[in-house]
C-alpha atoms as an extended CHARMM CRD file, in Angstrom:
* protein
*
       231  EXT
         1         1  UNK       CA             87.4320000000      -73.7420000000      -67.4200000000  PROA      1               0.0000000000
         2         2  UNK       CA             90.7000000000      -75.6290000000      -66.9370000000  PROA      2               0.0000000000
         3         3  UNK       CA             92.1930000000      -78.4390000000      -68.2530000000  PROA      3               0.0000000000
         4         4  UNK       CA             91.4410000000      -81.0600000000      -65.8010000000  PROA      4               0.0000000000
         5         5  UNK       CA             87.3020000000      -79.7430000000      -65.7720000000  PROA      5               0.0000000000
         6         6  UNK       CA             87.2380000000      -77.4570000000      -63.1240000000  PROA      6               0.0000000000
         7         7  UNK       CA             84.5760000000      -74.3340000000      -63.1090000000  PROA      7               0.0000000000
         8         8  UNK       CA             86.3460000000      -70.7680000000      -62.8970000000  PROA      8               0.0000000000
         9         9  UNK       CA             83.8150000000      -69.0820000000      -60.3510000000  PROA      9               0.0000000000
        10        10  UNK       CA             84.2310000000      -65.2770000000      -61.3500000000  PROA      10              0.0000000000
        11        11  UNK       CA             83.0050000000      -63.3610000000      -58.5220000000  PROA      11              0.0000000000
        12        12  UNK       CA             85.1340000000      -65.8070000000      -55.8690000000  PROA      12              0.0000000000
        13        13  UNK       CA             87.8100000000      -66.5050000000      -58.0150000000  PROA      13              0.0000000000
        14        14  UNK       CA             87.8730000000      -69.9140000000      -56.6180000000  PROA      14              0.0000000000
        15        15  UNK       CA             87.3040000000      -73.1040000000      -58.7520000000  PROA      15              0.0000000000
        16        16  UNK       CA             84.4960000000      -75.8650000000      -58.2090000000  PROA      16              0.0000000000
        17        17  UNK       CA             85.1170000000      -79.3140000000      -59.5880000000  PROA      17              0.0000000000
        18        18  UNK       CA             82.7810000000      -80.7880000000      -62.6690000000  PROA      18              0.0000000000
        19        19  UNK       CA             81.4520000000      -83.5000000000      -60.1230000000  PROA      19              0.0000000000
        20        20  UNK       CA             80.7420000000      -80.9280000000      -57.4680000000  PROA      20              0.0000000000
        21        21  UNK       CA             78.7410000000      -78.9460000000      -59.9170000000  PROA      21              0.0000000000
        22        22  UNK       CA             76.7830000000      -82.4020000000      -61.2310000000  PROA      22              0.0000000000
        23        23  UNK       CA             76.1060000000      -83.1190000000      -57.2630000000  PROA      23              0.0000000000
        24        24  UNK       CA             74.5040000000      -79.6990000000      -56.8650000000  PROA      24              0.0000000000
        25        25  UNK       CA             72.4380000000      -79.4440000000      -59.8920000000  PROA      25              0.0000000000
        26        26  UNK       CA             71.1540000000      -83.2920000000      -58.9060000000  PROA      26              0.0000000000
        27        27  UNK       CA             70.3080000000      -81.9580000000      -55.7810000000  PROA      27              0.0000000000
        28        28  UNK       CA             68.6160000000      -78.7800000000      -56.8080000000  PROA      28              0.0000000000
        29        29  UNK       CA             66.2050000000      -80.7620000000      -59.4640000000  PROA      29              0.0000000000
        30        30  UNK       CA             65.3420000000      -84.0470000000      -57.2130000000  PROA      30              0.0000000000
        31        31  UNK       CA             64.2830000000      -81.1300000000      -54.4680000000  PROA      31              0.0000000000
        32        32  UNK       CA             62.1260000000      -79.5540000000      -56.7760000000  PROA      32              0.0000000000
        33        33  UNK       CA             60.4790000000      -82.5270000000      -58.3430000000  PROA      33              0.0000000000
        34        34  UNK       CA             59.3600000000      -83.9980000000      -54.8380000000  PROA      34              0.0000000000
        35        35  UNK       CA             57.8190000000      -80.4830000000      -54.1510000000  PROA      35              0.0000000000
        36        36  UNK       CA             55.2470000000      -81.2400000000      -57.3150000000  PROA      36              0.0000000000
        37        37  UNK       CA             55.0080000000      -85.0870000000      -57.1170000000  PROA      37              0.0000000000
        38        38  UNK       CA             51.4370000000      -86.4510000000      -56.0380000000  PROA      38              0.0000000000
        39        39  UNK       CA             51.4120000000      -86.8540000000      -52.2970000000  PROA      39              0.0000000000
        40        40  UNK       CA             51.3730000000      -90.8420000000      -50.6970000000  PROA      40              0.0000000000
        41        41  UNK       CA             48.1970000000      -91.7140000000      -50.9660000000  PROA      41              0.0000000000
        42        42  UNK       CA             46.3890000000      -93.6170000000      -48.0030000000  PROA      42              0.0000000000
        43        43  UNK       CA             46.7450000000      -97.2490000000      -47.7960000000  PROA      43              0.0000000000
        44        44  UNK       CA             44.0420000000      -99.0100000000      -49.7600000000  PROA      44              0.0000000000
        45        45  UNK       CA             41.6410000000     -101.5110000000      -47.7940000000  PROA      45              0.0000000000
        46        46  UNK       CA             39.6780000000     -104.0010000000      -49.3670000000  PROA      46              0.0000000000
        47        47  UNK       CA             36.9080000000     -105.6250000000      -47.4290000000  PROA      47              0.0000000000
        48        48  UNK       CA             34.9290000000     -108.3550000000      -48.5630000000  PROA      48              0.0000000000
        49        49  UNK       CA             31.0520000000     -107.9930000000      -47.3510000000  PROA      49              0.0000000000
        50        50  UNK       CA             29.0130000000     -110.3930000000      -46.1560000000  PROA      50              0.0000000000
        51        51  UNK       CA             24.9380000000     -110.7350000000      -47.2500000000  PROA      51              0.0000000000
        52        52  UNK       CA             23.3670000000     -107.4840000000      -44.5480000000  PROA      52              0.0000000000
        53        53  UNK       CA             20.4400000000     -106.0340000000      -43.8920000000  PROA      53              0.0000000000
        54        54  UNK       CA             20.0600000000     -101.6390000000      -43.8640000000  PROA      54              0.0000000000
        55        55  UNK       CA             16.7680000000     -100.6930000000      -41.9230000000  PROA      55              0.0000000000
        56        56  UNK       CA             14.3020000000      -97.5730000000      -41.5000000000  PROA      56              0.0000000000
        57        57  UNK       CA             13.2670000000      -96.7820000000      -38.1540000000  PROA      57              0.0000000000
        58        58  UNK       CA              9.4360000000      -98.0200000000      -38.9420000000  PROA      58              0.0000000000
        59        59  UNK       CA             10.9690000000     -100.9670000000      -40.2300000000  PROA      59              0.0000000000
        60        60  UNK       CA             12.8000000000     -101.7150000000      -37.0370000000  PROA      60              0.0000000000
        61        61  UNK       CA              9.9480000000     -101.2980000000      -34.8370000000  PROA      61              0.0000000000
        62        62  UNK       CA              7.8680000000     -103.4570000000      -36.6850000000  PROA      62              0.0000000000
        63        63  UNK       CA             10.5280000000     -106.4200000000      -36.5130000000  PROA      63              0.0000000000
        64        64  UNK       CA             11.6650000000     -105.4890000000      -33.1410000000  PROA      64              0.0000000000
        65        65  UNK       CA              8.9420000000     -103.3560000000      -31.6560000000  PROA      65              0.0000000000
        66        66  UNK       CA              8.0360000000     -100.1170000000      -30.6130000000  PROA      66              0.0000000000
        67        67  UNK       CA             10.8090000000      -97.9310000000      -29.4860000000  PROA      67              0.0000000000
        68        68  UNK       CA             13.7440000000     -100.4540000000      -30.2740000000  PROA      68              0.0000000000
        69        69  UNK       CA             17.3820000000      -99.7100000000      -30.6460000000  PROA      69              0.0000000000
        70        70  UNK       CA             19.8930000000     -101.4460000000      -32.2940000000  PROA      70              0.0000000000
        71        71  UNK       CA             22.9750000000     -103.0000000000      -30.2420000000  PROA      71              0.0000000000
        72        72  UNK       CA             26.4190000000     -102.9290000000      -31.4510000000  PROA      72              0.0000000000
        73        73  UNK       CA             27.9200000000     -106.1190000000      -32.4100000000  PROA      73              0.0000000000
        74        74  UNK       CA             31.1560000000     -104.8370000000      -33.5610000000  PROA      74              0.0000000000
        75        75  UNK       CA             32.1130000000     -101.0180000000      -35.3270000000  PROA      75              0.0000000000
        76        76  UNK       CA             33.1410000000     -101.3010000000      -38.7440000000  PROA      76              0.0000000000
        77        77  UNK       CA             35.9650000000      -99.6200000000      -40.5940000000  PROA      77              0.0000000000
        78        78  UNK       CA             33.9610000000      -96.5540000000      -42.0950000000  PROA      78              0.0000000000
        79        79  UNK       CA             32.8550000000      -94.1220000000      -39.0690000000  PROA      79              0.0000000000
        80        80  UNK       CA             29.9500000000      -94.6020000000      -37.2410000000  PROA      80              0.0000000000
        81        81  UNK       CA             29.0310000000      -97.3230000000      -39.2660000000  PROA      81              0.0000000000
        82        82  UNK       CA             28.7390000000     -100.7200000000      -37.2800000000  PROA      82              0.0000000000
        83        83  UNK       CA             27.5500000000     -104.7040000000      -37.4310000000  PROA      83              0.0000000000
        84        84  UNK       CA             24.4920000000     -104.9390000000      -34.7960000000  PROA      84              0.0000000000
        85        85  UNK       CA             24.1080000000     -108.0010000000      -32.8920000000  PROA      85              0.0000000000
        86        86  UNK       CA             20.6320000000     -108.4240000000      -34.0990000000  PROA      86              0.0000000000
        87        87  UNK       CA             19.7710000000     -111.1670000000      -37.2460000000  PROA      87              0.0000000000
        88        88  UNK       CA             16.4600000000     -111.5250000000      -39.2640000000  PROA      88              0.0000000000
        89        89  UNK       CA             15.4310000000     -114.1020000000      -41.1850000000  PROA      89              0.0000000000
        90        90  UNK       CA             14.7780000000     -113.1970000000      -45.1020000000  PROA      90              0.0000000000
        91        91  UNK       CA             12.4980000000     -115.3390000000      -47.2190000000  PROA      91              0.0000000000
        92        92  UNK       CA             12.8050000000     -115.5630000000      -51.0860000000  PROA      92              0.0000000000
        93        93  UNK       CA             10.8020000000     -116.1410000000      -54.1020000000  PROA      93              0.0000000000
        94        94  UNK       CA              9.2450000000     -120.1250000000      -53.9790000000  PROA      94              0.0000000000
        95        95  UNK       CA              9.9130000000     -119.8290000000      -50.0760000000  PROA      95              0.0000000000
        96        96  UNK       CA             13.1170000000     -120.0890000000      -49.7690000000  PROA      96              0.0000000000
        97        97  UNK       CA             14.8840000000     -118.7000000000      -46.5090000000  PROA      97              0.0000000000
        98        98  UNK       CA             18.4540000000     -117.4140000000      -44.7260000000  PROA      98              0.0000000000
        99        99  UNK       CA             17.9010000000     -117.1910000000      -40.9660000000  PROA      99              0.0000000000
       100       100  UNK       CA             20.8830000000     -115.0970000000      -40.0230000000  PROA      100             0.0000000000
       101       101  UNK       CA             20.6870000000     -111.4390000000      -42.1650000000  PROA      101             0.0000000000
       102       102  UNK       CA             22.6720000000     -109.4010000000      -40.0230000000  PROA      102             0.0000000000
       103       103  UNK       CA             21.5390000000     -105.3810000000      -40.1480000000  PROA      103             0.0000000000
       104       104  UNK       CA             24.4510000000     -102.9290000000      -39.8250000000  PROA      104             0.0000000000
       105       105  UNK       CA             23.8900000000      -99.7950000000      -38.2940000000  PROA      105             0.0000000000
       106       106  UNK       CA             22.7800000000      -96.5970000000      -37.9840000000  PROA      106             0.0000000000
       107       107  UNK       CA             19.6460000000      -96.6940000000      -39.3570000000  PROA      107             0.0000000000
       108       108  UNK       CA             18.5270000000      -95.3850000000      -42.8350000000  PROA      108             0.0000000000
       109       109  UNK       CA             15.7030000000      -93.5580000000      -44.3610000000  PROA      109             0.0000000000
       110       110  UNK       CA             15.1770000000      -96.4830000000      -46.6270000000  PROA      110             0.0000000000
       111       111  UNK       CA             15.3630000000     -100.5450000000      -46.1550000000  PROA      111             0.0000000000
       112       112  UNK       CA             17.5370000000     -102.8710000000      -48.3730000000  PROA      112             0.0000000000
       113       113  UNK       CA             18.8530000000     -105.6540000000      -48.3130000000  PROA      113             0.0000000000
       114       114  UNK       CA             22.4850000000     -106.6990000000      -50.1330000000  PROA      114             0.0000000000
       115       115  UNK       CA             23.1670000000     -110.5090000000      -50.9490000000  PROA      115             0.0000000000
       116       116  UNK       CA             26.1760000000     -112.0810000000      -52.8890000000  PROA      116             0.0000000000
       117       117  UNK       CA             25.1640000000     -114.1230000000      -55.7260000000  PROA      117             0.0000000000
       118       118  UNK       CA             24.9480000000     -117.5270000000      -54.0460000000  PROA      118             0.0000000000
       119       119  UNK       CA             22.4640000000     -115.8360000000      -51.4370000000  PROA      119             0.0000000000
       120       120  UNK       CA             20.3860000000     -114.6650000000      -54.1570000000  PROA      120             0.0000000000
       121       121  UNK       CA             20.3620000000     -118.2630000000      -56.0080000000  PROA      121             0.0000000000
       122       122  UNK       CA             19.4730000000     -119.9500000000      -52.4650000000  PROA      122             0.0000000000
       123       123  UNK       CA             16.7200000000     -117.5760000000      -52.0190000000  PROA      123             0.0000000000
       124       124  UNK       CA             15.4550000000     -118.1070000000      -55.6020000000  PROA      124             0.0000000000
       125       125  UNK       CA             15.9370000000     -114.6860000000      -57.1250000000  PROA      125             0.0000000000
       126       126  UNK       CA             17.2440000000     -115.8230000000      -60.6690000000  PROA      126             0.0000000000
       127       127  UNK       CA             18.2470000000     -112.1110000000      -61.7680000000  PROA      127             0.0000000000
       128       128  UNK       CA             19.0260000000     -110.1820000000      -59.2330000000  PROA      128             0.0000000000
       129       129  UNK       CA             19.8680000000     -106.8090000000      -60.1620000000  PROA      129             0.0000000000
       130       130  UNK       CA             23.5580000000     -104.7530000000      -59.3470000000  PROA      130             0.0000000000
       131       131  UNK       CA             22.8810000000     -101.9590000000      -58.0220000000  PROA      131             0.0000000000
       132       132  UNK       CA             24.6330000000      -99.0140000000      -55.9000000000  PROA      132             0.0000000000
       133       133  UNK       CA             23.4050000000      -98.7300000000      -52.5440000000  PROA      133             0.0000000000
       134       134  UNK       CA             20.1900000000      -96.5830000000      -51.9630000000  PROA      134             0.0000000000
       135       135  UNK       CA             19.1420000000      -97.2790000000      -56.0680000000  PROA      135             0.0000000000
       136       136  UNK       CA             16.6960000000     -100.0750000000      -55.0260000000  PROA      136             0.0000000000
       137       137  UNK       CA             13.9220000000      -98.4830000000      -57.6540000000  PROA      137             0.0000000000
       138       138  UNK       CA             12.3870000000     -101.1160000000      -59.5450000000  PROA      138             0.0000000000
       139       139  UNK       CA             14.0590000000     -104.2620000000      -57.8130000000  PROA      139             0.0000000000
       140       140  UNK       CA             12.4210000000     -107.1510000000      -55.9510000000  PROA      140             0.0000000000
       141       141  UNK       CA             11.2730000000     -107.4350000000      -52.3830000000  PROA      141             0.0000000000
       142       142  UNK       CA             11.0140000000     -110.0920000000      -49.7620000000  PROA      142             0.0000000000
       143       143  UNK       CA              9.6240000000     -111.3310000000      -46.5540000000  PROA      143             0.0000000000
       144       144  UNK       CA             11.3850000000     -110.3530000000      -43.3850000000  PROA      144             0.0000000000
       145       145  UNK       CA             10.4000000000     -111.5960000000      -40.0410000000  PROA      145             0.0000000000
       146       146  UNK       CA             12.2750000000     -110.3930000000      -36.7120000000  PROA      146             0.0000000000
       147       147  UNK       CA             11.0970000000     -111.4330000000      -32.9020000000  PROA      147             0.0000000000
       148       148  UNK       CA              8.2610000000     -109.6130000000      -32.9300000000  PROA      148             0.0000000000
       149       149  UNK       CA              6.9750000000     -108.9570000000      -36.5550000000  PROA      149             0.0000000000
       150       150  UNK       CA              7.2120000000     -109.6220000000      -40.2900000000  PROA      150             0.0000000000
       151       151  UNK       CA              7.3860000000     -107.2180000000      -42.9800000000  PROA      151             0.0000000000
       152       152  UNK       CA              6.6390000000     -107.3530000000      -46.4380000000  PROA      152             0.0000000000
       153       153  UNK       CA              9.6880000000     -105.5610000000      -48.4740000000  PROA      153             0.0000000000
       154       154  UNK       CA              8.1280000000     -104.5390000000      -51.8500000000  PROA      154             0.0000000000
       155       155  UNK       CA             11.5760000000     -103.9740000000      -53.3060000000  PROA      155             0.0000000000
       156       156  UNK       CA             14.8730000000     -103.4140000000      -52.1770000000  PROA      156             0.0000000000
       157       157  UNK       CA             16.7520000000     -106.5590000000      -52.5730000000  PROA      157             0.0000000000
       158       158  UNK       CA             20.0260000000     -106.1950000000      -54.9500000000  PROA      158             0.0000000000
       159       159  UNK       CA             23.4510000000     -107.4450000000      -55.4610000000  PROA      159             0.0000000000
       160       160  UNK       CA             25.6920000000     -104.1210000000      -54.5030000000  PROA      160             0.0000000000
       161       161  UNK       CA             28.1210000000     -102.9880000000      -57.2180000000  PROA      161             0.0000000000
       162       162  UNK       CA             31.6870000000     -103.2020000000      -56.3090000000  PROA      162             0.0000000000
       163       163  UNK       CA             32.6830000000      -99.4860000000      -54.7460000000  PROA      163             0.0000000000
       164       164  UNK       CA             34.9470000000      -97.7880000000      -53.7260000000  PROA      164             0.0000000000
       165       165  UNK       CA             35.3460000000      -95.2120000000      -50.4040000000  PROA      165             0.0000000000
       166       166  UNK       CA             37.0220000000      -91.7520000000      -49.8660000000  PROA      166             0.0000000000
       167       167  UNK       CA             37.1840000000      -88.4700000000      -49.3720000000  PROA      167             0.0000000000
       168       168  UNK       CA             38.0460000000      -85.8700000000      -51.6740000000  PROA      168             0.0000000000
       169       169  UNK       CA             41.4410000000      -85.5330000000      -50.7920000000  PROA      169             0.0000000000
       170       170  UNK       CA             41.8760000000      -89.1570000000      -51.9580000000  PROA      170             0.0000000000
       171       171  UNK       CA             39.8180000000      -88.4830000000      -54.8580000000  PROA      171             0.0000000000
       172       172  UNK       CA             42.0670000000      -85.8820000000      -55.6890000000  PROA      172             0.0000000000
       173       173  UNK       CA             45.0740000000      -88.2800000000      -55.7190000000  PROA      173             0.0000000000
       174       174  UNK       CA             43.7700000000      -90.5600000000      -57.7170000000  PROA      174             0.0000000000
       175       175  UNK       CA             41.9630000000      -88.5270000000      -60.4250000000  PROA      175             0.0000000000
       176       176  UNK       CA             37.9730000000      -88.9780000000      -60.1520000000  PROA      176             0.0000000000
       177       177  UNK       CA             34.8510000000      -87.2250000000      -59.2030000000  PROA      177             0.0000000000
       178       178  UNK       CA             31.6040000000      -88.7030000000      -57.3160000000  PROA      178             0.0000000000
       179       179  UNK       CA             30.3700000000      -91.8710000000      -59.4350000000  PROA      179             0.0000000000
       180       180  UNK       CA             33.7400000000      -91.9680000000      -61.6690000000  PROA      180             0.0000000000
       181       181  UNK       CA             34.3340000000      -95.9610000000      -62.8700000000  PROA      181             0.0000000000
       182       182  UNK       CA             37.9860000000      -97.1180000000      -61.7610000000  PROA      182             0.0000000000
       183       183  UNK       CA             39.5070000000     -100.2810000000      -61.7490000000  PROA      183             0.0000000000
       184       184  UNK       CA             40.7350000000     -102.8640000000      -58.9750000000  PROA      184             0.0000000000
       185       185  UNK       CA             44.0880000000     -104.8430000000      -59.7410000000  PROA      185             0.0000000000
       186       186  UNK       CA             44.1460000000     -108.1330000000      -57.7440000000  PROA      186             0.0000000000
       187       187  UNK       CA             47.2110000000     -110.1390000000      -58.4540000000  PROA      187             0.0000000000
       188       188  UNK       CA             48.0090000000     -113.6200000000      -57.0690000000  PROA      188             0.0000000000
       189       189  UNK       CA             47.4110000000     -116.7820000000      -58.1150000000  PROA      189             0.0000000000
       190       190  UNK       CA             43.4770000000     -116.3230000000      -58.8290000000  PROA      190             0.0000000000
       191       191  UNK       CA             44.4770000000     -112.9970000000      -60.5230000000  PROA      191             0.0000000000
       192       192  UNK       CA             41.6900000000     -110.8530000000      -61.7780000000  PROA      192             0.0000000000
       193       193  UNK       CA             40.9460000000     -106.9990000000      -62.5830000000  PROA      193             0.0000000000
       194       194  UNK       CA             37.2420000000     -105.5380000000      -61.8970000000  PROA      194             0.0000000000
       195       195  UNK       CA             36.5600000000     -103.1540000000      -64.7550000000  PROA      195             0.0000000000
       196       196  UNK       CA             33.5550000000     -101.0130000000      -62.8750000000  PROA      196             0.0000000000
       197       197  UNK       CA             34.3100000000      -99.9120000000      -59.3660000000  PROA      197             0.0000000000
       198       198  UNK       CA             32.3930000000      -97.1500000000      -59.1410000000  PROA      198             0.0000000000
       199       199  UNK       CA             33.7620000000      -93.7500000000      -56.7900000000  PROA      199             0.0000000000
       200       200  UNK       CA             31.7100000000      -92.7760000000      -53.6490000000  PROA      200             0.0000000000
       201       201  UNK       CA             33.2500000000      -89.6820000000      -52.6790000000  PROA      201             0.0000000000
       202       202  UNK       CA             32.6230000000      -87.9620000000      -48.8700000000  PROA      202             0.0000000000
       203       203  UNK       CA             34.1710000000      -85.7730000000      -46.5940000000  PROA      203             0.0000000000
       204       204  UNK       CA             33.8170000000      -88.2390000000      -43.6960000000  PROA      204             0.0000000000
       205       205  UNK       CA             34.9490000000      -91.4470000000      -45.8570000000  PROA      205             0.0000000000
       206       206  UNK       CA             37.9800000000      -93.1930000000      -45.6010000000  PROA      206             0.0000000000
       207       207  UNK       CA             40.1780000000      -95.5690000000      -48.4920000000  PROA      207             0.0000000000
       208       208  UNK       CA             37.8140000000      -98.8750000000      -48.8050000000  PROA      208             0.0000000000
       209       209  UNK       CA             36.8590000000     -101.2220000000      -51.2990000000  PROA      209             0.0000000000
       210       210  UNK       CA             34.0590000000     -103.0900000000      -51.2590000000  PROA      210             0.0000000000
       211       211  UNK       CA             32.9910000000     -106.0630000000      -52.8200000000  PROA      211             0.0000000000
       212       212  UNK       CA             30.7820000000     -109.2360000000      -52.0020000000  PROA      212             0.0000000000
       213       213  UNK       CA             31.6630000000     -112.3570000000      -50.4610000000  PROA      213             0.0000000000
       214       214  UNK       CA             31.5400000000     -114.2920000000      -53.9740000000  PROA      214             0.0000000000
       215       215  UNK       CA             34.0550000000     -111.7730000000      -55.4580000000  PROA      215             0.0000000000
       216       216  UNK       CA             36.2470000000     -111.8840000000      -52.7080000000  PROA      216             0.0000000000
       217       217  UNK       CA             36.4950000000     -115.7210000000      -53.1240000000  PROA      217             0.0000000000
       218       218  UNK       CA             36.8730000000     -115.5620000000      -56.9360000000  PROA      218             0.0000000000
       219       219  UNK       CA             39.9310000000     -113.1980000000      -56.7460000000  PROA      219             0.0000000000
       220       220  UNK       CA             41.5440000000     -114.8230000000      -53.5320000000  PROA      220             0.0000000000
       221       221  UNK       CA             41.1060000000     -111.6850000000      -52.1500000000  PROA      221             0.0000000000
       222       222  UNK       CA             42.2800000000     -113.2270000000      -48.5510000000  PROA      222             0.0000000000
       223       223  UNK       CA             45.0600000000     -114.6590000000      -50.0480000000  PROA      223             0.0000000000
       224       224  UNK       CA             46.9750000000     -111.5620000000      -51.3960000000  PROA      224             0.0000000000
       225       225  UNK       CA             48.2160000000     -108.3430000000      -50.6770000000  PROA      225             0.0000000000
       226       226  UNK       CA             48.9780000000     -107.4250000000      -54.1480000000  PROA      226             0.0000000000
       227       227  UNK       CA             46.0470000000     -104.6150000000      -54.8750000000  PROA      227             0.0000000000
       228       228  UNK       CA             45.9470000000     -101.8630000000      -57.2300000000  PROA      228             0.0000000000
       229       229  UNK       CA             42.9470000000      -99.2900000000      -57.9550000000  PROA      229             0.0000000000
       230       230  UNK       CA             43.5580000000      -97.6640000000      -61.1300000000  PROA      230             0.0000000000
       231       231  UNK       CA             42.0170000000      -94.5030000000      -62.4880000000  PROA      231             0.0000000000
């Protein structure tokens, strides 16, 4: 090495300066470490879900009739999935009613029905259980009636649990495995954090939050765009 810091190169016999060697090694280490950082991960949605309705096929036909389809209303942001144009009206416990339960589509195996809080205290369920979707074991029913029947739900009605969507590629991002508890960030003025989003994990899924109407208005969901989900 010389004097003035330059790098005696012995099979050239040239010289490289101290700040050309610093540039290179920079370089060489910032390439490597964006070869093993965590890829971007997909932009997170959060959608804020309005009281629905999820029907079996028998329970369709005997609101709707024999042989009757749903029509599309509007496709929602998961595949296939979609708001029909079809409403029923749900009665409650001490009679109380909501005349516009929309049903989303496609059909399930199983009915249930998914209120916000407020819809449950309007309809006079004082407890209404949380619940993931398809766990309706054990919760209450209702009354239903559609154009050309009513049915009598014997259970089925719950609050659904804040979730989240995604596939396992985005599960692998962030950490978790199918049913895996994470947490949501929302910042803003009406800052909050939900402590038990739970993971719902599919091939066909893509990055979506959701929550009910009455969380989405406690957080100023609408209001922000500053959203975490945390491991």
């Amino acid at each position: 090495m010389s004097r003035d810091g330059a790098i005696l190169l012995s099979q050239s016999g040239g010289t490289v300066s101290r700040a050309e060697i610093e540039r290179i090694v920079r370089t060489v280490v910032l390439a490597r470490s964006r070869t093993v950082s965590r890829p971007e991960p997909t932009v997170l949605r959060v959608d804020a879900s309005a009281r629905h309705l999820h029907l079996s096929q028998e329970d369709l036909e005997t609101l709707f009739g024999p042989g009757y389809e749903l029509k599309v209303h509007r496709p929602l942001f998961q595949e296939g999935n979609f708001a029909a144009q079809e409403t029923v009206t749900i009665i409650g416990p001490r009679s109380r009613l909501i005349s516009n339960l929309r049903i989303l589509g496609p059909l399930r195996t199983k009915t249930q029905v998914e209120l916000a809080f407020t819809d449950a205290i309007s309809l006079g369920f004082d407890n209404l259980p949380i619940r993931l979707s398809g766990n309706t074991s054990g919760t209450p029913g209702a009354l239903l009636m559609g154009p050309r029947g009513v049915l009598e739900l014997k259970e089925g009605v719950i609050r659904a649990a804040v979730h989240v969507h995604m596939n396992p590629s985005e599960a692998a991002y962030y950490g978790v495995r199918q049913g895996d508890l994470m947490k949501l960030r929302i910042g803003g003025a009406s800052a909050l954090t939900f402590e038990r989003v739970h993971a719902r994990i599919d091939a066909t899924s893509r990055l979506n939050v959701h929550m009910d109407t009455d969380e989405a208005n406690a957080c100023g969901l609408h209001l922000t765009k500053d959203i975490e989900l945390i491991k």
